[in-house]
ROLUMMAR-870709 format. One record per residue: residue in one letter; z, x, y of N, C-alpha, C in turn. Coordinates in steps of 0.1 Angstrom, whole numbers, plus 2048, in hexadecimal, padded with zeros to 3 digits. Atoms other than C-alpha are relative to their C-alpha. Layout:
BEGIN
type | nz | nx | ny | caz | cax | cay | cz | cx | cy
a | Z | X | Y | Z | X | Y | Z | X | Y
...
***
This chain:
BEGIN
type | nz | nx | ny | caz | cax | cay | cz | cx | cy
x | 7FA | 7F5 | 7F9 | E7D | 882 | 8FC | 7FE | 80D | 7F9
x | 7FB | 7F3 | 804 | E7A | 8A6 | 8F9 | 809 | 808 | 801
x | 7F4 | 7FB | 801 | E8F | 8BC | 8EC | 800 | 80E | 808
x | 804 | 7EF | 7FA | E98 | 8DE | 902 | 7F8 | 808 | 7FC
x | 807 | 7F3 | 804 | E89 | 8F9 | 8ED | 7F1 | 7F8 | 802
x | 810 | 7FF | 7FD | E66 | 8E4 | 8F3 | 7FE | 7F8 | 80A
x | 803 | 7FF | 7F6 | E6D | 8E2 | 916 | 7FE | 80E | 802
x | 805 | 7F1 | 7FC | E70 | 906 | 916 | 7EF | 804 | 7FC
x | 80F | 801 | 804 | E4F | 903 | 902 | 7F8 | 7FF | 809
x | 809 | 805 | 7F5 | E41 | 8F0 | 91D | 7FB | 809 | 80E
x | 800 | 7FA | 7F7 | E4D | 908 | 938 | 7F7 | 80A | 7FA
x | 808 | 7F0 | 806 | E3F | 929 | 925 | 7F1 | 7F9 | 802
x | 811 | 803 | 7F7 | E1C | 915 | 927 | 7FC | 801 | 80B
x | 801 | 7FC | 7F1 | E1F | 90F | 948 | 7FE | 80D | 806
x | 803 | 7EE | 801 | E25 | 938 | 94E | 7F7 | 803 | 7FC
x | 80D | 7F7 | 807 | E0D | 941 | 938 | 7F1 | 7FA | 806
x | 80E | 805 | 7FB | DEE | 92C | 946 | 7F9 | 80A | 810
x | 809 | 7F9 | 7FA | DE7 | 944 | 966 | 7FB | 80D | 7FA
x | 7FF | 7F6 | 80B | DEA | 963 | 94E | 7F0 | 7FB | 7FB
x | 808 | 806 | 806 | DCF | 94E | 939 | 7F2 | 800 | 808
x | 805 | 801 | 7F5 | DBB | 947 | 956 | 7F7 | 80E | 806
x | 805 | 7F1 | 7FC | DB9 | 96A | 962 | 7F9 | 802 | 7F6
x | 808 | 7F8 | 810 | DAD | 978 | 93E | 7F0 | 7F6 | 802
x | 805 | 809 | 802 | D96 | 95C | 93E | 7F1 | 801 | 80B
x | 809 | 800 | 7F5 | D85 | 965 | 961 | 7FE | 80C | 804
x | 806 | 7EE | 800 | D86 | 98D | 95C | 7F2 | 800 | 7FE
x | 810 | 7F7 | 802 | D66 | 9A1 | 963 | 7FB | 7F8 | 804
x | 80A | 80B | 7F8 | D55 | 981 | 974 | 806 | 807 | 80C
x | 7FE | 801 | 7EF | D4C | 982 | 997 | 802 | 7F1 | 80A
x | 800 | 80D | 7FB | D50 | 969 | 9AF | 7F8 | 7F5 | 803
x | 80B | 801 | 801 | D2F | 95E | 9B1 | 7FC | 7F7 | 7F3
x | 7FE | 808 | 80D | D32 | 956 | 98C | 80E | 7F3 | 7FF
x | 7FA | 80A | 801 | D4D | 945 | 98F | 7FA | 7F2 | 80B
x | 804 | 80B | 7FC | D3E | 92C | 9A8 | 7F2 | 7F9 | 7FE
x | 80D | 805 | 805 | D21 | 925 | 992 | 804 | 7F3 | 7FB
x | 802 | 80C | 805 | D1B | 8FE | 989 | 806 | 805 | 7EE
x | 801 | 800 | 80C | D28 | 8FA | 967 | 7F0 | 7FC | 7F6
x | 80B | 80A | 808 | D0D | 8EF | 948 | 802 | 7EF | 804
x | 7FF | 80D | 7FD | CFE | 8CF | 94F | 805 | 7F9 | 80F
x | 7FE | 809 | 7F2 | D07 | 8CC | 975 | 811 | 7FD | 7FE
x | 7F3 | 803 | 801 | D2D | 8CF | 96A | 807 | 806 | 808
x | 7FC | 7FB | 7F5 | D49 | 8E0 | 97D | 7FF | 810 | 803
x | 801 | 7F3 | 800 | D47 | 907 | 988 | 80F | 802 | 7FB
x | 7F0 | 7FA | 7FE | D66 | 91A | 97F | 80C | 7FC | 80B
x | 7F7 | 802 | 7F2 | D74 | 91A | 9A2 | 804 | 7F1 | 803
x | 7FF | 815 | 7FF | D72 | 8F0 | 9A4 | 80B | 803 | 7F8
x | 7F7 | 805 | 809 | D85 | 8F2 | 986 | 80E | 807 | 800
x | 7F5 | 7FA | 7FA | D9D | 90B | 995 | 806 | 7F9 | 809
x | 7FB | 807 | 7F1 | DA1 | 8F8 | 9B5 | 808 | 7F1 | 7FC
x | 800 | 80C | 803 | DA6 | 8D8 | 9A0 | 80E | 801 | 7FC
x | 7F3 | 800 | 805 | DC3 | 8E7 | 98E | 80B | 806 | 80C
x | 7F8 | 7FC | 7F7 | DD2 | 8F7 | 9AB | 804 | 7F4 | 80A
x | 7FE | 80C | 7FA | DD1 | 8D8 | 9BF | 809 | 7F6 | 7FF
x | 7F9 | 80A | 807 | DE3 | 8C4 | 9A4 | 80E | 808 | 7FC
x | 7F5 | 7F2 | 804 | DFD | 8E2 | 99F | 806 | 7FC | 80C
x | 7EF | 804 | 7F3 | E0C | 8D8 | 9C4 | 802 | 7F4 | 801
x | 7F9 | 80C | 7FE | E0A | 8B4 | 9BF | 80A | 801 | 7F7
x | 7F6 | 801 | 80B | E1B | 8BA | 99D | 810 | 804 | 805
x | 7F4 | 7FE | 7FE | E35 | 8D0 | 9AA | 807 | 7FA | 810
x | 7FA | 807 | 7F7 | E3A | 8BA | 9C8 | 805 | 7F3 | 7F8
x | 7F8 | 80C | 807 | E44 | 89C | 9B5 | 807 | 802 | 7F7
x | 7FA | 7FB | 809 | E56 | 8AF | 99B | 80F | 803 | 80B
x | 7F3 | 800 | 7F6 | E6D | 8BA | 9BA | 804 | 7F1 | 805
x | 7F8 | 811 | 7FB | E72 | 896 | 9C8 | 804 | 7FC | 7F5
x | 7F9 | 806 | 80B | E78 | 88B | 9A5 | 80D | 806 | 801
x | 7F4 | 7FA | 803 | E93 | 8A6 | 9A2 | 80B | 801 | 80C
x | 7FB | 7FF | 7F5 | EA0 | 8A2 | 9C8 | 803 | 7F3 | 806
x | 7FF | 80B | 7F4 | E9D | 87D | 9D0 | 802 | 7F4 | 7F6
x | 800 | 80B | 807 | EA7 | 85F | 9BE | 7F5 | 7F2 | 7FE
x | 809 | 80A | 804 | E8B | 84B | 9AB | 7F4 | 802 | 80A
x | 804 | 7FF | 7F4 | E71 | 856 | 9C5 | 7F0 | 7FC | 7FB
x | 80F | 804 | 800 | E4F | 844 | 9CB | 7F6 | 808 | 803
x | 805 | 7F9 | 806 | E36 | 85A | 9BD | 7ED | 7FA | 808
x | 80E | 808 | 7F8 | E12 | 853 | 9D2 | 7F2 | 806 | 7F5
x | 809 | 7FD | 80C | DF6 | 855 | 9B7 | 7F3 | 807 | 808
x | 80C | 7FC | 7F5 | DD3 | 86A | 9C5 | 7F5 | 7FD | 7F7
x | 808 | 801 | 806 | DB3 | 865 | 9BE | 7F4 | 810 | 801
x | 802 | 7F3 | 7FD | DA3 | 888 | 9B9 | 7F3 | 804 | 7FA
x | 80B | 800 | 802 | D7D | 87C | 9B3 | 7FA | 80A | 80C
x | 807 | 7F8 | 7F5 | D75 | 88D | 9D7 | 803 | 808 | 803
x | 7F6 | 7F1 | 7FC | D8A | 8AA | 9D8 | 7F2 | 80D | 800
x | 808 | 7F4 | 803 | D6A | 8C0 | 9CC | 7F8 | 803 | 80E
x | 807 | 802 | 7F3 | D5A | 8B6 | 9EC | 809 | 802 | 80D
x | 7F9 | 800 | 7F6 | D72 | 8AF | A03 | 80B | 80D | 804
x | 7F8 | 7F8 | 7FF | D86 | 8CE | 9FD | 7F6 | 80F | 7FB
x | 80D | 7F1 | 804 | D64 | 8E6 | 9FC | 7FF | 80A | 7EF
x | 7FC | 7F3 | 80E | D72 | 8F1 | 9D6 | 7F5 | 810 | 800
x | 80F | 7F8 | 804 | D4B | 8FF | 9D1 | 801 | 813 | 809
x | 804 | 7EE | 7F7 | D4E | 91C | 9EE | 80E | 807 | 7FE
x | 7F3 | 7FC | 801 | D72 | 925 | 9E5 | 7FE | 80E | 7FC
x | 802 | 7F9 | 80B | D77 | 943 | 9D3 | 80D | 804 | 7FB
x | 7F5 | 807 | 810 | D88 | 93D | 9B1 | 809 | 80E | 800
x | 7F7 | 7F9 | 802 | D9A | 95E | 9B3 | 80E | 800 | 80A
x | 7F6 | 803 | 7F4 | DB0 | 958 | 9D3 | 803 | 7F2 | 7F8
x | 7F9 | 80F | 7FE | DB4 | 933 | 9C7 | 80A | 801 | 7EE
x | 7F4 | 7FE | 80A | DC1 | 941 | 9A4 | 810 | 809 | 7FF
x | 7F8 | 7FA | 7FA | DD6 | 956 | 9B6 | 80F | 7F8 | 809
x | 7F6 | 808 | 7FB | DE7 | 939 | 9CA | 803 | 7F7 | 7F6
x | 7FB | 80A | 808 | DE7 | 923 | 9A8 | 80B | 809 | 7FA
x | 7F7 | 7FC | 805 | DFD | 93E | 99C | 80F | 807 | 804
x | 7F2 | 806 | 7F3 | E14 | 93D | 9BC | 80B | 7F8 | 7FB
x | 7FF | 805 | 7FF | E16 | 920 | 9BB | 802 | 7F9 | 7EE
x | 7F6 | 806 | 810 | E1C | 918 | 991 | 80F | 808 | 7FE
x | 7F3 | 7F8 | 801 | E36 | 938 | 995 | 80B | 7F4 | 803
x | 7F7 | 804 | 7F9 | E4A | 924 | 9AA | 806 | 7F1 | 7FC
x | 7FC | 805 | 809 | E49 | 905 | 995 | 807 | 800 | 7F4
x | 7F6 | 7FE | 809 | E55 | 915 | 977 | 80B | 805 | 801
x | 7F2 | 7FA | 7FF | E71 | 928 | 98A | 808 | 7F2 | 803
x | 7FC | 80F | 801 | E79 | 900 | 990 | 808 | 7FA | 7F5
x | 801 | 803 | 810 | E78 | 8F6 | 96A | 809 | 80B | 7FB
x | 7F7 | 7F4 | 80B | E8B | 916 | 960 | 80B | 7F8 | 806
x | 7F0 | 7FE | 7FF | EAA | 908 | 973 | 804 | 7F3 | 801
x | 7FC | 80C | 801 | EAF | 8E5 | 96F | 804 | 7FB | 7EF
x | 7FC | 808 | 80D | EC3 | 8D1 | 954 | 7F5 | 7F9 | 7F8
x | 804 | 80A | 80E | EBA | 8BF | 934 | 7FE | 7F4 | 807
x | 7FF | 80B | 7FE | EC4 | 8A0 | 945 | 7F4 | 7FE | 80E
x | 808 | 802 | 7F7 | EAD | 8A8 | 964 | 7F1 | 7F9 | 7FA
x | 80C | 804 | 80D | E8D | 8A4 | 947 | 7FA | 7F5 | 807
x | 801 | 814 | 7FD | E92 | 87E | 94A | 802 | 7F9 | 80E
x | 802 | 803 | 7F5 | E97 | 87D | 96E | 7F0 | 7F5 | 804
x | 811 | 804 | 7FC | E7C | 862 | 97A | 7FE | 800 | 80E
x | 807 | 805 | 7F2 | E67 | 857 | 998 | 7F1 | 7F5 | 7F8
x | 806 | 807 | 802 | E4F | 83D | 99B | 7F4 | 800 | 804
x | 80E | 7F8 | 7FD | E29 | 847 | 999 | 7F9 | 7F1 | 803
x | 80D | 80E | 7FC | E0F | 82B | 9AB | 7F7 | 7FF | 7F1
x | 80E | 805 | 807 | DFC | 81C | 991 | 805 | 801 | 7F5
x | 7FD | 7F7 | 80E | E0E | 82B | 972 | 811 | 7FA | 7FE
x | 7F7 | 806 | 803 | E33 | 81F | 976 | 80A | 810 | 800
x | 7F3 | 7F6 | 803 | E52 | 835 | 96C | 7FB | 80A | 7FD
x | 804 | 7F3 | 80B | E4D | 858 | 963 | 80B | 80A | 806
x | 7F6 | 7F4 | 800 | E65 | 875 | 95E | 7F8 | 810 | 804
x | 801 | 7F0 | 7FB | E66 | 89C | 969 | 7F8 | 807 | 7F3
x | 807 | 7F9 | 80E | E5E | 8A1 | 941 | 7F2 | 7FB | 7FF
x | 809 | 806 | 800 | E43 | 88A | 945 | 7F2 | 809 | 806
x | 804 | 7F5 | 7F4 | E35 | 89E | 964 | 7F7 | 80E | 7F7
x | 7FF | 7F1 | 804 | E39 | 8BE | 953 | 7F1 | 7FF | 7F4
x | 80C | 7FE | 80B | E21 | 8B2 | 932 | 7F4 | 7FF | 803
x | 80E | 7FF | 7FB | E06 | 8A9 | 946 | 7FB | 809 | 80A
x | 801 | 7F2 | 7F9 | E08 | 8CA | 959 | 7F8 | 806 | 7F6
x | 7FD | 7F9 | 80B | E09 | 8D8 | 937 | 7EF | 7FC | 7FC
x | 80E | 804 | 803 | DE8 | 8C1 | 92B | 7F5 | 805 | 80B
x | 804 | 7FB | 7F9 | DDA | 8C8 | 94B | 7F7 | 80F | 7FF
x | 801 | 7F5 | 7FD | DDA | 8EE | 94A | 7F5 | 802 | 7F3
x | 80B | 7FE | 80E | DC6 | 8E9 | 922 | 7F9 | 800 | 801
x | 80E | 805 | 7FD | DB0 | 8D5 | 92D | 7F3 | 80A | 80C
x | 804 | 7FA | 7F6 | DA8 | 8EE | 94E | 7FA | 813 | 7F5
x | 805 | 7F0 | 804 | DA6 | 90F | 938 | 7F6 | 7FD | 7F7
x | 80C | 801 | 809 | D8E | 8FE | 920 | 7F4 | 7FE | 803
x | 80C | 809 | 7F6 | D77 | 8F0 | 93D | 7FE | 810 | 801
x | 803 | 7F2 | 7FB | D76 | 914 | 94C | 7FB | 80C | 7F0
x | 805 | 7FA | 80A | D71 | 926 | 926 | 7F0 | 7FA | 800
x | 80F | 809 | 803 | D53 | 90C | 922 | 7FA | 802 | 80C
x | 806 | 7FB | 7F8 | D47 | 914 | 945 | 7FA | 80C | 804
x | 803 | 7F2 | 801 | D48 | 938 | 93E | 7F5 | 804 | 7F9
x | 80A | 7FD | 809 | D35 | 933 | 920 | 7F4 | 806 | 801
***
């Protein structure tokens, strides 16, 4: 279990990642951003759409966790999203615009809930028990992993 001050940790990441984001995608055009990464990897905007995507499942089961007792958590598979959800023609500036909607509104979430909410669970398909703090760190891993892909895609 974590202790408060590095859930606040956790939250301040969370905040800080579209901030990051932005800086990250200054002075590109859009155009650039929907370039193939090196090696046929993802464009920017994929990897925008990928995290924005997972930003409302997160904060949808982060609310059922905090609203519904022990709630059955439906696992996705988010191999076909790049396709099925056009990522490619998007453009990454509107979609980091709604990921930072829509992360606001998650951490105005996380700012107001108890210590004891943390450990609140639900039960994710495939994976078993998992907590609100749980949630939160793989938001948190999430967003690392996402600003490192997009640095290396900038490259």
């Amino acid at each position: 279990m974590i202790d408060s001050n590095n859930h606040q940790d956790l939250i301040d990441q969370l905040r800080g990642t579209p901030e990051q984001m932005r800086r990250a995608i200054a002075e590109r055009t859009r155009e650039e951003l929907q370039q193939p990464g090196e090696d046929g990897g993802l464009s920017v905007v994929e990897i925008l759409c990928d995290l924005q995507d997972w930003e409302e499942i997160s904060g949808e089961r982060i609310a059922r966790i905090l609203h519904e007792h022990a709630p059955y958590l439906e696992a996705y598979d988010d191999s076909l999203w790049s396709i099925e959800h056009d990522y490619a023609s998007r453009d990454g500036f509107a979609v980091l615009d709604s990921f930072a909607l829509t992360r606001a509104k998650l951490v105005d979430m996380l700012e107001t809930i108890s210590a004891s909410d943390w450990q609140r669970q639900g039960e994710l398909e495939g994976r078993g028990r998992i907590t609100v703090e749980w949630l939160v760190e793989q938001a948190a891993r999430h967003d690392t992993l996402h600003i490192e892909a997009i640095l290396e895609a900038l490259a």
